[in-house]
N, C-alpha and C positions, 0 to 999 in steps of 0.2 A: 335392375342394377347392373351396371358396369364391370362385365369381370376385371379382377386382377391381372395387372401385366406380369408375365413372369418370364423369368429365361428362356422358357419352351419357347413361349412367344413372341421375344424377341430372336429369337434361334430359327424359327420358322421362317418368319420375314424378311431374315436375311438371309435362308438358304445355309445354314452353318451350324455345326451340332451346339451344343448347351455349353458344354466346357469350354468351347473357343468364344463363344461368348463372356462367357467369366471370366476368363484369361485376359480378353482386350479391355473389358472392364474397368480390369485391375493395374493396363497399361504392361502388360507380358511380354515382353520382346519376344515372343515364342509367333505371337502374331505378329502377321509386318503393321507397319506404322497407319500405312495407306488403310488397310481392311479395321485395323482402330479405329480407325475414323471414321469407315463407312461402318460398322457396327452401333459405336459408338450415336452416330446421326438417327438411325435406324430407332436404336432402344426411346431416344428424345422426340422422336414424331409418336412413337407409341405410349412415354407416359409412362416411359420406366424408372422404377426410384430402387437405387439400390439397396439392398439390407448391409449394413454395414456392419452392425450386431450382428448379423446371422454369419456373415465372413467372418469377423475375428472369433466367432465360438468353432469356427470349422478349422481356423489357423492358428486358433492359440494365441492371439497377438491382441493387442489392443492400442486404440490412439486415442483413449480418452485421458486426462491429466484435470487434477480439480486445482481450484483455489475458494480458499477460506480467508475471509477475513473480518475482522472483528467489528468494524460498522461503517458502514458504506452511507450512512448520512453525514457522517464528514468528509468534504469534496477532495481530500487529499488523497482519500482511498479510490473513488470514484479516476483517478488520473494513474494511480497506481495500476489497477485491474485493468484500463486504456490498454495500460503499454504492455503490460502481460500479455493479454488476449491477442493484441498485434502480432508478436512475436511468437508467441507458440500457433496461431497461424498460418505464419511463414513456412511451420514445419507441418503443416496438415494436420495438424490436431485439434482434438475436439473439447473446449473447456463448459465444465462443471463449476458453478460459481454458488457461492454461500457469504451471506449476510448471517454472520454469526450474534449481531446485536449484543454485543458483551456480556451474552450469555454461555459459560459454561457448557449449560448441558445440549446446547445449542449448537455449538463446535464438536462435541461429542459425538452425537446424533449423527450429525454430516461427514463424520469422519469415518464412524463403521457403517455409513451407510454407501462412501464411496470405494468404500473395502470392498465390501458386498458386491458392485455393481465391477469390481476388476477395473480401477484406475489406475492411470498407470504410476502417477507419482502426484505430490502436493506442493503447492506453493498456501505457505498458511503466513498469516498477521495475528499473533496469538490473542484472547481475548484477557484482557485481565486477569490474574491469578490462574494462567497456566502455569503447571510445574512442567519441567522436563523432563522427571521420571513417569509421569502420568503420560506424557504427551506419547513417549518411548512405547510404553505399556500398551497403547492402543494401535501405534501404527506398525508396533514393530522395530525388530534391530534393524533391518535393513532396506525396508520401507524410502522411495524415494521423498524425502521431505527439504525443501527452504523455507527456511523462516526469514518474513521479510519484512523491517521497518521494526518491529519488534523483537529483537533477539531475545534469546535464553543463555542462563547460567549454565551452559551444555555445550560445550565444542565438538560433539559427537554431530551435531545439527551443520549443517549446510545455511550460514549468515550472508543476508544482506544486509546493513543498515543504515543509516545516517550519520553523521560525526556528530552526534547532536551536543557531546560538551563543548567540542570548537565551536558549532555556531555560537550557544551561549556565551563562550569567552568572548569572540567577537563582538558581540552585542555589548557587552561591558565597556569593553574596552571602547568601540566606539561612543559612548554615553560620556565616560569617563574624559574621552580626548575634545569634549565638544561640554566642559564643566561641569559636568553632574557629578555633583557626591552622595545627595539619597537616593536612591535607586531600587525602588520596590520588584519582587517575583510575585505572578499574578497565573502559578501554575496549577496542572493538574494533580493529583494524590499519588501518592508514592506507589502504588500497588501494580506499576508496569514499570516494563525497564525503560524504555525512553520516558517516563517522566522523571526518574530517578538519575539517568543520563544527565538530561540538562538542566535538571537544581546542581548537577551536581558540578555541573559548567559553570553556572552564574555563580556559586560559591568561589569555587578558581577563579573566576572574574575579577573578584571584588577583591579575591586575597591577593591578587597582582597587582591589583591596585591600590594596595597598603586599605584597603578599605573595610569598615566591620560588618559582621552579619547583622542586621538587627531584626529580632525575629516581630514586632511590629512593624515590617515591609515584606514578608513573607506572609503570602497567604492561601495555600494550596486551595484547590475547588476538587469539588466529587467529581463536574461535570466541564464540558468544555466549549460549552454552547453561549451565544450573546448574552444572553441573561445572568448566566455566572459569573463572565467578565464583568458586567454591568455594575450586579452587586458587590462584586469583591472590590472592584476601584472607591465603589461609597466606602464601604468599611476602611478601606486603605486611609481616602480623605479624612477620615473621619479622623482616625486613628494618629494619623501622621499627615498633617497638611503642609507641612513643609518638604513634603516627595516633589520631585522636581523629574523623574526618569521611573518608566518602568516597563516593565520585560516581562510576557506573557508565552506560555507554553507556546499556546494555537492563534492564528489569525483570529477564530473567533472571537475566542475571550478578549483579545487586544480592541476588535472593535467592539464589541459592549462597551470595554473601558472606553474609548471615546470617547462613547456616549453618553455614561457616567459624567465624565467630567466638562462636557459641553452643559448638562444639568447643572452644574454649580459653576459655571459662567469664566470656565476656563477654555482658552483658546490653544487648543493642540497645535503643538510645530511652536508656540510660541511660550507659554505659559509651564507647559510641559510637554512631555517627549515620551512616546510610546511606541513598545517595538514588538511585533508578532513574530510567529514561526510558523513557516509553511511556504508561504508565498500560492495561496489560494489566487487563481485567476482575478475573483473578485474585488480583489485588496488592491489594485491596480486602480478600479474604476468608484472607488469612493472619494471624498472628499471633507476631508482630504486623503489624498493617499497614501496607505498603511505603508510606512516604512518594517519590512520582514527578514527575517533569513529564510532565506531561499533554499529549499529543500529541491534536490535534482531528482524527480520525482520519475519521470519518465527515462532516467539510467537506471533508478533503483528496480522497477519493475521489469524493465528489458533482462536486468543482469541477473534478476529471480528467475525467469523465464528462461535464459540459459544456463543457469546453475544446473535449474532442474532438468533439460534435455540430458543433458553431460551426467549428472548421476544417474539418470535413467540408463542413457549408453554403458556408464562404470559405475555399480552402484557399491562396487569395495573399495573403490580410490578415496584417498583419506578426506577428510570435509575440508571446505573450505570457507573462508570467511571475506568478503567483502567489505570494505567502509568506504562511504560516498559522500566526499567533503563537502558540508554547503556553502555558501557566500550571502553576504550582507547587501542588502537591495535599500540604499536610501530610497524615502519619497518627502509626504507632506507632515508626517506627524513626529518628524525629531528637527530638532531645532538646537541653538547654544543653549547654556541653562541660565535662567533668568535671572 
């Protein structure tokens, strides 16, 4: 077996005690640039990997930073984590990543576990039915934490999020200007804040629009997958065939609804007008193509990314809150109202 490379070893080969080694390492100005370099050269012909744990338990210091977030089977999250990890990158740091699956004890778990392991701060997307006093409870008063895409009823937290009542109004209002008067919601369950956000959008929609609630066009889903979409546009038809517009939390659910109603021999963009939220890549390349609000997905993740640097640097500078306004992305699937 192959020994282990170690400082000695690399210190030997190059004729230089241990500490000048660890020094150039570490990039030391203490050594000049030129011998970094041949040290440096030296340690990589030999197959040296540095401990990096072993330094920060000798320094005190740490470059690891986690992100949690609540389910990474929806691709919106998948763009989110993108632009994180880019970013905290940038600053040489090392990310901890958790697929929480809108489990509770799940987020939990990962959270005194990245205690444990001395991270340095959290970028979290809370899972369903987090409280803020609970969340507080586990990481700490002072704990670097942003919450991102998901806010809490807690200004004590470091916010990024979406303007997600403005998109919703938008989306109305565009319906509205283009002749729709029923206008179905085809959302998710009230048990997070952005879905509570943007019911709470389309409501202001409709009430700018002199227009009534009618709770047979409301139809929240547990879940927020094709299938749910699917089935909730039957139920909707069913219920209310004279819908003519409608407004879905997520991309997904909007395309299920498509599909829904290409099953009962309606021509989307023509017949009716259906609008997503997200602007998932994919919604681009269907057919027809999902008209969405465009969530700025890769600002809201960069600006988590430096929220958390910046409370890490000042972790008693007072919190601060983010909103990152979306825009409305016509395609194939709105159209006049018939």
């Amino acid at each position: 077996m192959t020994p282990r490379v170690t400082l000695k070893t690399v210190a030997a080969a190059a004729g230089v005690s241990v500490s000048a080694v660890s020094l150039a390492l570490r990039d030391n100005p203490r050594i000049s640039e030129e011998k970094r370099a041949e040290i440096k050269r030296i340690a990589g012909e030999l197959g040296y990997i540095y401990n990096r744990h072993a330094a920060n338990l000798r320094t005190g210091t740490n470059d690891t930073v986690s992100v949690c977030v609540n389910d990474l089977r929806n691709p919106v999250f998948a763009e989110f984590v993108t632009s994180i990890e880019e970013a905290l990158r940038e600053s040489d740091r090392l990310v901890l990543l958790c697929n929480a699956h809108e489990e509770e004890e799940v987020q939990a778990s990962f959270i005194r576990r990245m205690l444990e392991q001395g991270s340095n701060g959290l970028v979290l997307s809370p899972v369903a039915g987090t409280r803020a006093e609970a969340l507080r409870e586990v990481v700490g008063p002072q704990f670097p934490t942003v919450l991102m895409s998901r806010g809490l009823d807690d200004d004590s937290f470091d916010q990024v999020v979406n303007d997600d009542p403005l998109g919703l109004r938008l989306a109305v209002q565009a319906l509205v200007e283009l002749g729709h008067r029923k206008i179905a919601w085809i959302g998710g369950g009230q048990d997070t804040s952005t879905a509570r956000r943007r019911f709470a959008g389309f409501e202001a929609g409709l009430r700018e629009a002199g227009l009534p609630i009618d709770p047979t066009l409301v139809l929240p889903t547990a879940h927020t997958t094709l299938e749910a979409g699917r089935r909730a546009m039957i139920q909707i038809l069913d219920a209310a065939p004279e819908v003519t517009g409608v407004l879905c939390f997520g991309d997904l659910l909007a395309l299920g609804a498509v599909s829904a109603c290409r099953e009962r021999g309606l021509e989307v963009g023509r017949d009716i007008s259906i609008i997503g939220h997200d602007d998932i890549e994919e919604t681009a390349y269907f057919d027809p193509a999902l008209s969405t609000v465009h969530v700025r997905k890769r600002m809201i993740g960069r600006t988590a990314a430096e929220l958390l640097l910046q409370r890490i640097d000042a972790p008693f500078a007072p919190p601060v809150s983010r909103v990152i306004a979306p825009r409305l992305v016509f395609r194939g699937t709105t159209g006049p109202a018939p």
